[in-house]
TIVO-2410 file (N, C-alpha, C; in nm, 3 decimals):
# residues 110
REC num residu      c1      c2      c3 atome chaine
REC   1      X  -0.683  10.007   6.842     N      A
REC   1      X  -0.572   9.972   6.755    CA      A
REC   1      X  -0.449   9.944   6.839     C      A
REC   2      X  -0.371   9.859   6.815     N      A
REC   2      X  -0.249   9.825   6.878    CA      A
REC   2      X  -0.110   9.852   6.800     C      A
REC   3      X  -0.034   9.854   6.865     N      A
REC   3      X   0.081   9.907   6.723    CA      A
REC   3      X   0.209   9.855   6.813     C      A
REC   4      X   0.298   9.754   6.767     N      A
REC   4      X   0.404   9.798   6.784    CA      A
REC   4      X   0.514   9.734   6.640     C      A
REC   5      X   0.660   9.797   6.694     N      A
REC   5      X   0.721   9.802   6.559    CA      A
REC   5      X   0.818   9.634   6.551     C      A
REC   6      X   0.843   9.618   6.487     N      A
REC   6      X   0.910   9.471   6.404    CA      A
REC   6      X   1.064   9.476   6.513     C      A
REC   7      X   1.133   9.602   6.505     N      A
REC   7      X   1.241   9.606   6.584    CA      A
REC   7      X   1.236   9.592   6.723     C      A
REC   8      X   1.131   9.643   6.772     N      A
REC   8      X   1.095   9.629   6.952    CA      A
REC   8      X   1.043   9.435   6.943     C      A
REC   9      X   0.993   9.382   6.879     N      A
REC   9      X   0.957   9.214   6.870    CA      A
REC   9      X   1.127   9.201   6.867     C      A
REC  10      X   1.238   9.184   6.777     N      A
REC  10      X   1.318   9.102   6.805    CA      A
REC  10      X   1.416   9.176   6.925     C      A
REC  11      X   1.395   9.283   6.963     N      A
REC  11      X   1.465   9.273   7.090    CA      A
REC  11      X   1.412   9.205   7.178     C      A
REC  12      X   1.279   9.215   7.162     N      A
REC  12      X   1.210   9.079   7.305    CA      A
REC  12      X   1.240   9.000   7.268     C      A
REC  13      X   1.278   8.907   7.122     N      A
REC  13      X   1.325   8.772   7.111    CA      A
REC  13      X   1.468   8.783   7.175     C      A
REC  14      X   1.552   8.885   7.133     N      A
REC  14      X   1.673   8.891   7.168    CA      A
REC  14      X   1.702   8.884   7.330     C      A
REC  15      X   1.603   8.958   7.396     N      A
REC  15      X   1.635   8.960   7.534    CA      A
REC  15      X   1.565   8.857   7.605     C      A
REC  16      X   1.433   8.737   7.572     N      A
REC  16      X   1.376   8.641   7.622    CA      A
REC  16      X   1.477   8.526   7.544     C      A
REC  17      X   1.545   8.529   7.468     N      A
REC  17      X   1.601   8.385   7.453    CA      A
REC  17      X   1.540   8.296   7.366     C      A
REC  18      X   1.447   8.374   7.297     N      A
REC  18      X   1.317   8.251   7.282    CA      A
REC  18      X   1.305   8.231   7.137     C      A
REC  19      X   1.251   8.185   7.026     N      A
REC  19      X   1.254   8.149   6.913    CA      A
REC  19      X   1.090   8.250   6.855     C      A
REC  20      X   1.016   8.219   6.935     N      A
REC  20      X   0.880   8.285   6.911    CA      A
REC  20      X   0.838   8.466   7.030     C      A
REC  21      X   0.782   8.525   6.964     N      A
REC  21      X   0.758   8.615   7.001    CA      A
REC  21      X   0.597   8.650   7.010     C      A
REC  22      X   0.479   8.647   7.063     N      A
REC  22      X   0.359   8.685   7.049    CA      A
REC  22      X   0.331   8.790   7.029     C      A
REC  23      X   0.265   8.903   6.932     N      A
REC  23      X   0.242   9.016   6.864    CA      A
REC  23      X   0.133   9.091   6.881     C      A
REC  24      X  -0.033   8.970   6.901     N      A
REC  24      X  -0.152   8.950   6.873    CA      A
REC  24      X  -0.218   8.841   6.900     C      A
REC  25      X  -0.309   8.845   7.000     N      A
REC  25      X  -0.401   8.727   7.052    CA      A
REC  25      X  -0.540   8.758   6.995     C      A
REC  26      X  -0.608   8.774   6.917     N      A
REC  26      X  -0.772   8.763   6.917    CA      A
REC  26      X  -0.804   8.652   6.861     C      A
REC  27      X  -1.000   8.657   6.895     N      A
REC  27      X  -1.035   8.570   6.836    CA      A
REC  27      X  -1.034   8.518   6.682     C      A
REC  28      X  -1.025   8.605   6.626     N      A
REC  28      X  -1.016   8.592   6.449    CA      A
REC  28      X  -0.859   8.565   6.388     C      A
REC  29      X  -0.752   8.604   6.514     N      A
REC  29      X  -0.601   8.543   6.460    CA      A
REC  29      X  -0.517   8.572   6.561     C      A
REC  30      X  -0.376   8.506   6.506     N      A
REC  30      X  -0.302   8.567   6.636    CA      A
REC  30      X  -0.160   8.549   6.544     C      A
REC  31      X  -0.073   8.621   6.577     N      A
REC  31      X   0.064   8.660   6.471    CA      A
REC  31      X   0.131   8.673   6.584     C      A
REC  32      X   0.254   8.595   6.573     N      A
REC  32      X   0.415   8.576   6.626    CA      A
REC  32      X   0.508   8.659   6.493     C      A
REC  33      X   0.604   8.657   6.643     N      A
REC  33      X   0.717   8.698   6.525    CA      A
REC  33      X   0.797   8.584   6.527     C      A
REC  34      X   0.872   8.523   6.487     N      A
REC  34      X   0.969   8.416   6.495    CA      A
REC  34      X   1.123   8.388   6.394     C      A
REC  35      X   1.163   8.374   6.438     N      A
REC  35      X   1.324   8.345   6.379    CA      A
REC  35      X   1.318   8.204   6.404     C      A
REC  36      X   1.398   8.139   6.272     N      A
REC  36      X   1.466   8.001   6.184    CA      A
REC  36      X   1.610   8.044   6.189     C      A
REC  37      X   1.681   7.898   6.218     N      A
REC  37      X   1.613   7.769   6.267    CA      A
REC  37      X   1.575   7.794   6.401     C      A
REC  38      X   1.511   7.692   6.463     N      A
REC  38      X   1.474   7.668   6.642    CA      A
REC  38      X   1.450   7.544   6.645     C      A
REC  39      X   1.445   7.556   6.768     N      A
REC  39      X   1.445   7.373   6.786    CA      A
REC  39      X   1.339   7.378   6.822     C      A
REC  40      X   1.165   7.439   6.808     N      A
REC  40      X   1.046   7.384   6.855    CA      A
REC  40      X   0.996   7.337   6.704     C      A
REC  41      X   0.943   7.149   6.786     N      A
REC  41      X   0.902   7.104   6.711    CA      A
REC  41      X   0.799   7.138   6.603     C      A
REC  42      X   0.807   7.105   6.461     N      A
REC  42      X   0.765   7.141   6.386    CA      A
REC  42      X   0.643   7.068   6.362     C      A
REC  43      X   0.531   7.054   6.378     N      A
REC  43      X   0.379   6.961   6.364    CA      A
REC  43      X   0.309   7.063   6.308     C      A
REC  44      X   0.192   6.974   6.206     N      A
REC  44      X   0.059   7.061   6.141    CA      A
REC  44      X  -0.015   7.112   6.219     C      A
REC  45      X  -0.058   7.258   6.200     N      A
REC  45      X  -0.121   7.334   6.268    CA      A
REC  45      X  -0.279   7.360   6.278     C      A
REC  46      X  -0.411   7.381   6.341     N      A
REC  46      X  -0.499   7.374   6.330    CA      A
REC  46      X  -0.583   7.470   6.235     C      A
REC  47      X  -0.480   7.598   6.233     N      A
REC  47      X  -0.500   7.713   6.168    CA      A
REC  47      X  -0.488   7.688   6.032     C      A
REC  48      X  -0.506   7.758   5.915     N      A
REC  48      X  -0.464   7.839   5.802    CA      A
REC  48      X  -0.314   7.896   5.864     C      A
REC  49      X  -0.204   7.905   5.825     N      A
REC  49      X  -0.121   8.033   5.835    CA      A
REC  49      X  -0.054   8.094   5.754     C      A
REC  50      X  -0.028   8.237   5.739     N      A
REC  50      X   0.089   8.309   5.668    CA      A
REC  50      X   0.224   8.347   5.708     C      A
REC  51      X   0.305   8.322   5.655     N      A
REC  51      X   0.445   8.372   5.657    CA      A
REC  51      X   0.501   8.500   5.610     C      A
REC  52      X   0.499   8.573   5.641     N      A
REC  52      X   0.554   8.715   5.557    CA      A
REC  52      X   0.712   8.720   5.653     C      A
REC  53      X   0.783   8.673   5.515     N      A
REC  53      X   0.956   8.683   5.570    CA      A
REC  53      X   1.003   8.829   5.603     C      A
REC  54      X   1.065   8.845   5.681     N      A
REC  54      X   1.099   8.961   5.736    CA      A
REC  54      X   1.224   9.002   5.691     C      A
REC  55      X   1.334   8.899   5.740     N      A
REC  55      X   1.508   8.893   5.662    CA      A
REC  55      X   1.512   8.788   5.634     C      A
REC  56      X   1.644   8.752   5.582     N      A
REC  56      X   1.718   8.656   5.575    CA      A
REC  56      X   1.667   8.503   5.458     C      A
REC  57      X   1.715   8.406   5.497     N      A
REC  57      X   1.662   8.342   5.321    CA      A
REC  57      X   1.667   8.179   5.371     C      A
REC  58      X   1.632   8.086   5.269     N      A
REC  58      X   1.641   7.986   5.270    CA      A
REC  58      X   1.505   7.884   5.186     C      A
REC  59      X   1.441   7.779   5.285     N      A
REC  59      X   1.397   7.708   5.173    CA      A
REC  59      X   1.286   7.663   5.249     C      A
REC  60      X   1.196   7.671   5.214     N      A
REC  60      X   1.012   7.662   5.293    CA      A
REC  60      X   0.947   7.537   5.205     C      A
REC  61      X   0.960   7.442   5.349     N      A
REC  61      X   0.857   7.258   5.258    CA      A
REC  61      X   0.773   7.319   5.304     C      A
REC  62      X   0.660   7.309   5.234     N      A
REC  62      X   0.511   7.316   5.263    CA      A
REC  62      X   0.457   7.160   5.165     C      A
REC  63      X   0.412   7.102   5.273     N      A
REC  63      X   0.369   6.964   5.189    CA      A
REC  63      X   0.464   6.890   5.109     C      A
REC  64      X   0.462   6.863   5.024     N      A
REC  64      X   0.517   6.849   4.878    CA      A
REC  64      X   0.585   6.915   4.800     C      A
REC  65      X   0.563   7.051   4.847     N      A
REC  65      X   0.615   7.166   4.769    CA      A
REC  65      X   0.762   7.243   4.821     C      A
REC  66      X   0.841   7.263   4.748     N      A
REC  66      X   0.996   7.306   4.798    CA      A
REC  66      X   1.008   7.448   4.673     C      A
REC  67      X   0.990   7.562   4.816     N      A
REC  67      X   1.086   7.718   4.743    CA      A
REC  67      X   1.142   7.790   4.851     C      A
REC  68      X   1.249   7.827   4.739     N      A
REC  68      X   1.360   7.946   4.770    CA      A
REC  68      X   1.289   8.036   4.794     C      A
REC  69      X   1.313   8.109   4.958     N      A
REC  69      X   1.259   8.204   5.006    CA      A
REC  69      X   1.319   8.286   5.067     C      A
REC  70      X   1.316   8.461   5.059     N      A
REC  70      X   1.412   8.556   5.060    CA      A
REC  70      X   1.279   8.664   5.143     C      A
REC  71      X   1.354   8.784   5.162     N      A
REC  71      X   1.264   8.895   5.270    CA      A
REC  71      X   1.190   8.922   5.163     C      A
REC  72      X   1.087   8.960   5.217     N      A
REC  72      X   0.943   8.984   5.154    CA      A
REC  72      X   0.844   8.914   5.108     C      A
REC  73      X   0.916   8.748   5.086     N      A
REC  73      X   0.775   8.631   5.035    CA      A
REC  73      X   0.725   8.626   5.150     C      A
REC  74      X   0.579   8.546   5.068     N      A
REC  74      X   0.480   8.533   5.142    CA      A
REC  74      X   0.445   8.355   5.151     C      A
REC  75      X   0.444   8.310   5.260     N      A
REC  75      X   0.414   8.145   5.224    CA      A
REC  75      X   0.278   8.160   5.299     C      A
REC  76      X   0.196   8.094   5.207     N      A
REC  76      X   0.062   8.027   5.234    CA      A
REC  76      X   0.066   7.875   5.297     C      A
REC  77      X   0.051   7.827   5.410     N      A
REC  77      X   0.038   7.709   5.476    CA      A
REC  77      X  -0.095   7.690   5.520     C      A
REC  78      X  -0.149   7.591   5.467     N      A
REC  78      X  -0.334   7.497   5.504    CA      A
REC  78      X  -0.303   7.440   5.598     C      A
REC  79      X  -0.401   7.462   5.694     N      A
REC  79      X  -0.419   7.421   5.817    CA      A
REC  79      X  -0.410   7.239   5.784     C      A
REC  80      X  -0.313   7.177   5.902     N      A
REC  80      X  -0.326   7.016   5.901    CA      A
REC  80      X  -0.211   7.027   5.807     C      A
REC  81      X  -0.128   7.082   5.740     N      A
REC  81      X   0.000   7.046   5.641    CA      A
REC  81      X   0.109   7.063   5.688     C      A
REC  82      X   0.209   6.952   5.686     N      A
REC  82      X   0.360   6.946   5.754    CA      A
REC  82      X   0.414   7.074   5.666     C      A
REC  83      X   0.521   7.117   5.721     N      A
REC  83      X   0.565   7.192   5.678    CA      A
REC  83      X   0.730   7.265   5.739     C      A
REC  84      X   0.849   7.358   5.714     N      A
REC  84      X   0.940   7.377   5.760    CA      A
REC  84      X   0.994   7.477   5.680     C      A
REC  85      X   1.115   7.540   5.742     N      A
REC  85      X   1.209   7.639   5.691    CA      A
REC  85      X   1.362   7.525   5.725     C      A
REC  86      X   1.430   7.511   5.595     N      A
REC  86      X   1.589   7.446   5.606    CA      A
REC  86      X   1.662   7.557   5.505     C      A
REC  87      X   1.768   7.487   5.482     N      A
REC  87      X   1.877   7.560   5.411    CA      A
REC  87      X   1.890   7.728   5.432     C      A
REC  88      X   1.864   7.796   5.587     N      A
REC  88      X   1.883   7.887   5.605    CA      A
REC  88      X   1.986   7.996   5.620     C      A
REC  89      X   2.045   8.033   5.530     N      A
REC  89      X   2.113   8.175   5.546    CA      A
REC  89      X   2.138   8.233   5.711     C      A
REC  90      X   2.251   8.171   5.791     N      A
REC  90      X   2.252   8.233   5.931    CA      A
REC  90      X   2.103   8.260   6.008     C      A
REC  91      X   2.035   8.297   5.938     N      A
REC  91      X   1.872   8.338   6.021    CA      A
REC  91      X   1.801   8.420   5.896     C      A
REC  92      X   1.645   8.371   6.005     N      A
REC  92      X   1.530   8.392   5.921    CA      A
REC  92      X   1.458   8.444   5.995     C      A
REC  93      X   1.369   8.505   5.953     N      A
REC  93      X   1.279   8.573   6.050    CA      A
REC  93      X   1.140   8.622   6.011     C      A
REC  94      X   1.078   8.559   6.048     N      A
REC  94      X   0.897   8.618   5.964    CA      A
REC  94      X   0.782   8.661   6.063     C      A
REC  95      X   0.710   8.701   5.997     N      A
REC  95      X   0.579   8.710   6.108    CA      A
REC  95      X   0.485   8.671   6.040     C      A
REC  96      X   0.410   8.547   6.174     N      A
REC  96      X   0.343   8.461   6.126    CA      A
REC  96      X   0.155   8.448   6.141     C      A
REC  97      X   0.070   8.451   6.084     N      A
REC  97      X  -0.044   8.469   6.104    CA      A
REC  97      X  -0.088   8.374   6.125     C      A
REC  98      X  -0.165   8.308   6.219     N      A
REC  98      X  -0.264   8.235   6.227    CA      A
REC  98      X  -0.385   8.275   6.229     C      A
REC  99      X  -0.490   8.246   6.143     N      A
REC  99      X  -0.650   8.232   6.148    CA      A
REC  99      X  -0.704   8.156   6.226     C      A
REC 100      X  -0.831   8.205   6.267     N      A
REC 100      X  -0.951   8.165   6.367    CA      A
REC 100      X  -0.984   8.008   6.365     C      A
REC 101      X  -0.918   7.918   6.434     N      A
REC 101      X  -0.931   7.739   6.395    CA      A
REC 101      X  -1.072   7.677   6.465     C      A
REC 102      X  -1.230   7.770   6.428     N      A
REC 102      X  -1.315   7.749   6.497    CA      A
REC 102      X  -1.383   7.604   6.396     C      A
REC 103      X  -1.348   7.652   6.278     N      A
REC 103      X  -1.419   7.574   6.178    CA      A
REC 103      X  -1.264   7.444   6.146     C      A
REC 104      X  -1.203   7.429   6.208     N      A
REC 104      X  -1.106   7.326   6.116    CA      A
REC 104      X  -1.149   7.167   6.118     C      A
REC 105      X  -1.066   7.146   5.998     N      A
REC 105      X  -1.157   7.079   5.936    CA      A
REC 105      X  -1.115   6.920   6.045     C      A
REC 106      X  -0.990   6.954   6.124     N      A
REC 106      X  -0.903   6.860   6.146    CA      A
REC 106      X  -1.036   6.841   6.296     C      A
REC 107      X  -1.045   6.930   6.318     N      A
REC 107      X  -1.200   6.847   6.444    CA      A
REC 107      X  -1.298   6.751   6.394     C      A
REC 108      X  -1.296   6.762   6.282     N      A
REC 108      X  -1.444   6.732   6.239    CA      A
REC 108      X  -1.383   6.595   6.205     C      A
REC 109      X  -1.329   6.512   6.258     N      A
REC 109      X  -1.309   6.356   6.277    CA      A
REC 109      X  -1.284   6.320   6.079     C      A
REC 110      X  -1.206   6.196   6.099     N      A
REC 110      X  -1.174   6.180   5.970    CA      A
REC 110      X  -1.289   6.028   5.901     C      A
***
């Protein structure tokens, strides 16, 4: 089991400078912590991912779809779908799951 706490992640964001934080590497997923806005480009991902907001608020495109999002939602993002955090409240901050991209669908040629 691995454990560490939400406050020790943003002091490593705080003291690396960095927008993303790594939490968890395995084969079945891997979860960042990350704070909005940042300037790394935003492209569809190979994964499934989850968002579980941590603080702070604003407004999550997923596809087509536009909601108001505050600490504690959860955004569901399908692997291969554009997607973003705007209209942010000073900062945002979530931790983000990615699933196992052994099966995606985005390999399997169009």
């Amino acid at each position: 089991m691995g454990h560490v706490s939400t406050a020790e992640l943003a002091d490593r964001l705080e003291q690396d400078g960095t927008s993303y934080v790594e939490v968890l590497n395995e084969a079945s997923m891997r979860v960042e912590l990350a704070r909005y806005p940042n300037p790394e480009p935003k492209l569809p991902h190979r994964e499934d991912e989850l968002y579980v907001v941590l603080s702070g608020s604003g407004t999550a495109h997923v596809g087509a779809e536009t909601h108001g999002v505050e600490e504690g939602d959860v955004i569901y993002v399908e692997q291969g779908v554009e997607h973003d955090f705007a209209d942010i409240d000073d900062e945002l901050t979530a931790l983000v799951v990615f699933t196992d991209a052994e099966e995606s669908v985005l390999d399997r040629g169009a």
